[in-house]
C-alpha atoms as an extended CHARMM CRD file, in Angstrom:
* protein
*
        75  EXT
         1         1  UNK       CA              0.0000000000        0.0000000000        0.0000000000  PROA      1               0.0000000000
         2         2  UNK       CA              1.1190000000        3.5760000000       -0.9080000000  PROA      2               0.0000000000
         3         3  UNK       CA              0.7300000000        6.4830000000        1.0590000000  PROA      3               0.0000000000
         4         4  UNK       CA             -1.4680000000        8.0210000000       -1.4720000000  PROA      4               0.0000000000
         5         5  UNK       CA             -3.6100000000        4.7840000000       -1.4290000000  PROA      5               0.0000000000
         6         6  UNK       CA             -4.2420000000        5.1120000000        2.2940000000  PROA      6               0.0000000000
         7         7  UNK       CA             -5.4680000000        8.8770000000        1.6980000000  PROA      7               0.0000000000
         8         8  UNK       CA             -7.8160000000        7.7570000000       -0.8520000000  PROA      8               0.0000000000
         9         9  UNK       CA             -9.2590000000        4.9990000000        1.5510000000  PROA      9               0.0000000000
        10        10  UNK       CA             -8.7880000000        7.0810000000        5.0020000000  PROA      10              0.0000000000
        11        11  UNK       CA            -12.3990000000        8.0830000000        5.2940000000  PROA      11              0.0000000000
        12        12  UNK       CA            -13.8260000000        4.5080000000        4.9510000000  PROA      12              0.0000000000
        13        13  UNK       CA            -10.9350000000        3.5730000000        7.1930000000  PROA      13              0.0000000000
        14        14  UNK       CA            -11.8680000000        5.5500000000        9.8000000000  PROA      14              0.0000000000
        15        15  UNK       CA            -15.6280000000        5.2630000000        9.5370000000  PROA      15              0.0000000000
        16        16  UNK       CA            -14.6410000000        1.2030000000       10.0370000000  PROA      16              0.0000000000
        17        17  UNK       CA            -16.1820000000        0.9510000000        6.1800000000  PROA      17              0.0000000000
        18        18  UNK       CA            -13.1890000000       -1.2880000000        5.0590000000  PROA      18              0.0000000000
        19        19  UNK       CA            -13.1770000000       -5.2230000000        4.9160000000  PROA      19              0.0000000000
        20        20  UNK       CA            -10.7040000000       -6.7210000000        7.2890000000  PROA      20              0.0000000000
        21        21  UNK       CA             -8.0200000000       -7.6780000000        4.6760000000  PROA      21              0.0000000000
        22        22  UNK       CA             -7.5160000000       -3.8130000000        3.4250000000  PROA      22              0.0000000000
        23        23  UNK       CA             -7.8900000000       -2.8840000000        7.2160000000  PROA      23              0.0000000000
        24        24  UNK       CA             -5.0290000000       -5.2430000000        7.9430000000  PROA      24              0.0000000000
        25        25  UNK       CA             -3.0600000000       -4.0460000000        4.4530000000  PROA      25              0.0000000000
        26        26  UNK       CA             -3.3730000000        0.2330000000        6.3330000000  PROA      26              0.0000000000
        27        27  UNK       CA             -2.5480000000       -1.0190000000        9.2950000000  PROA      27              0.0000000000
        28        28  UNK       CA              0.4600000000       -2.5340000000        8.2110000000  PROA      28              0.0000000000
        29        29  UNK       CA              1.5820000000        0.5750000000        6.2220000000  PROA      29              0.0000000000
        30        30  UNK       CA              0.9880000000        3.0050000000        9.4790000000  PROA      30              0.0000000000
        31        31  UNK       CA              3.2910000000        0.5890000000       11.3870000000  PROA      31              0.0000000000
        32        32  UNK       CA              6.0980000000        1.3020000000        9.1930000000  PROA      32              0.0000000000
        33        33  UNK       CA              5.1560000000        4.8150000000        7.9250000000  PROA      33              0.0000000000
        34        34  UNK       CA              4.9750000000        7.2820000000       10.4500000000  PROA      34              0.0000000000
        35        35  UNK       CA              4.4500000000       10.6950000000        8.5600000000  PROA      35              0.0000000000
        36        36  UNK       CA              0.7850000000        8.3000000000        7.3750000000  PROA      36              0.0000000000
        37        37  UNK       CA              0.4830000000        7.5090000000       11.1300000000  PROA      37              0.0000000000
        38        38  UNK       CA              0.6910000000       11.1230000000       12.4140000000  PROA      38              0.0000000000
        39        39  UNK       CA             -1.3010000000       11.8460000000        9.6250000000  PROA      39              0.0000000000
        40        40  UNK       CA             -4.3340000000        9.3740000000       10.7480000000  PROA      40              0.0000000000
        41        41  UNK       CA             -4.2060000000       10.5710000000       14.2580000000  PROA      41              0.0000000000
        42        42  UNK       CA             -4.5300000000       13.8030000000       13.1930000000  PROA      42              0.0000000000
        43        43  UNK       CA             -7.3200000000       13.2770000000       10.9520000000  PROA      43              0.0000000000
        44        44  UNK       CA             -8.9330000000       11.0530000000       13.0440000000  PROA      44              0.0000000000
        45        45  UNK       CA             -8.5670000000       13.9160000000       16.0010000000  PROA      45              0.0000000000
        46        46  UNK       CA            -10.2880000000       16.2420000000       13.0580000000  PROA      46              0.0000000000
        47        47  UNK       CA            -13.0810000000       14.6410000000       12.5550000000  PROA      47              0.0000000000
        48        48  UNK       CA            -13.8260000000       13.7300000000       16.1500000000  PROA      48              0.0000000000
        49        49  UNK       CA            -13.6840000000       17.3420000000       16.9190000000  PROA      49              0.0000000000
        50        50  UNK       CA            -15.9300000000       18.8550000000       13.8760000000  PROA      50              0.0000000000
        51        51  UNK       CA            -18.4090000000       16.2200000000       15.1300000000  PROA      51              0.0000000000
        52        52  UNK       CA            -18.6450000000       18.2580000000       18.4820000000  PROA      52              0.0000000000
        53        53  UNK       CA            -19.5920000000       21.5250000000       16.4350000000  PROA      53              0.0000000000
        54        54  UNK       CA            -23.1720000000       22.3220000000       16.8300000000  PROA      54              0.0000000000
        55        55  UNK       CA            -25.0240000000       22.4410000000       13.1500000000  PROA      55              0.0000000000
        56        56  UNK       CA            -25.1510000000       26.2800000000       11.7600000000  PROA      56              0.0000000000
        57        57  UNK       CA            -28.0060000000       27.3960000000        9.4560000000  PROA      57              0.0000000000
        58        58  UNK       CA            -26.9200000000       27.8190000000        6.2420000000  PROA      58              0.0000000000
        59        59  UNK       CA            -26.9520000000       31.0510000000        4.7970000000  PROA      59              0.0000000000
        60        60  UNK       CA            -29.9950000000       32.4370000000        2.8570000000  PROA      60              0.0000000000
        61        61  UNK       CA            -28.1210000000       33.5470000000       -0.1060000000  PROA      61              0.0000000000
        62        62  UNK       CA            -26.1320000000       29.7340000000       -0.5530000000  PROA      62              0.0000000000
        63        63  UNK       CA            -30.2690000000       28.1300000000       -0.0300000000  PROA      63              0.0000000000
        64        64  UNK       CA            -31.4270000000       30.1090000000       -2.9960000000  PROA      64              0.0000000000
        65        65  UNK       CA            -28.5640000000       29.4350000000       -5.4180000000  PROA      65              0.0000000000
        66        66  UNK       CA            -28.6810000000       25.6210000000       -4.5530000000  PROA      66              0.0000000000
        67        67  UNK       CA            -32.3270000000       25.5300000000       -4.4680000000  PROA      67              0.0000000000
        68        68  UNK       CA            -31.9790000000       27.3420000000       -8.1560000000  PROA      68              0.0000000000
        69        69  UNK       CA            -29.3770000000       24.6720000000       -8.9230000000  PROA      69              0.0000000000
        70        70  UNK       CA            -32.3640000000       21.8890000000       -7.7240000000  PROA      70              0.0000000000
        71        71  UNK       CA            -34.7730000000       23.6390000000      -10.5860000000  PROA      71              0.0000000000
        72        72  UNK       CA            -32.2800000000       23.3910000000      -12.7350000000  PROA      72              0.0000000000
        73        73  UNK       CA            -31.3970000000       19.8960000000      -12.5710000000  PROA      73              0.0000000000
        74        74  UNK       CA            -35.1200000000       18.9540000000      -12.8170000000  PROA      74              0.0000000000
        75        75  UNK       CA            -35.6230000000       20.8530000000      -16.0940000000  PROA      75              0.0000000000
């Protein structure tokens, strides 16, 4: 496994989406790559924290243009 391999699986890593062969095949590469093992931790630190973030309302202005994107899609 490359580095950029694990980046393009880390999400599904983390989110435990992976079978247990490819979870074995990252683990293996963090154990002997530690710039892709601080990188984990810190993305896995990351996404623990933005989880704690209470939900904002999304702007009026970014509602009407995706809304207007919606109408345009359906035409």
């Amino acid at each position: 496994m490359t580095c950029r391999e694990l980046t393009e699986l880390l999400i599904d890593y983390i989110q435990g989406d992976l079978d247990a062969e490819l979870c074995e095949h990252i683990s293996r590469h963090l154990s002997a790559c530690p710039p892709c093992e601080a990188f984990v931790a810190t993305y896995r630190i990351t996404v623990q924290l933005t989880r704690r973030l209470p939900a904002a309302p999304m702007p009026p202005e970014l509602a009407e243009r995706l809304q207007k994107a919606m109408r345009e899609i359906d035409e």
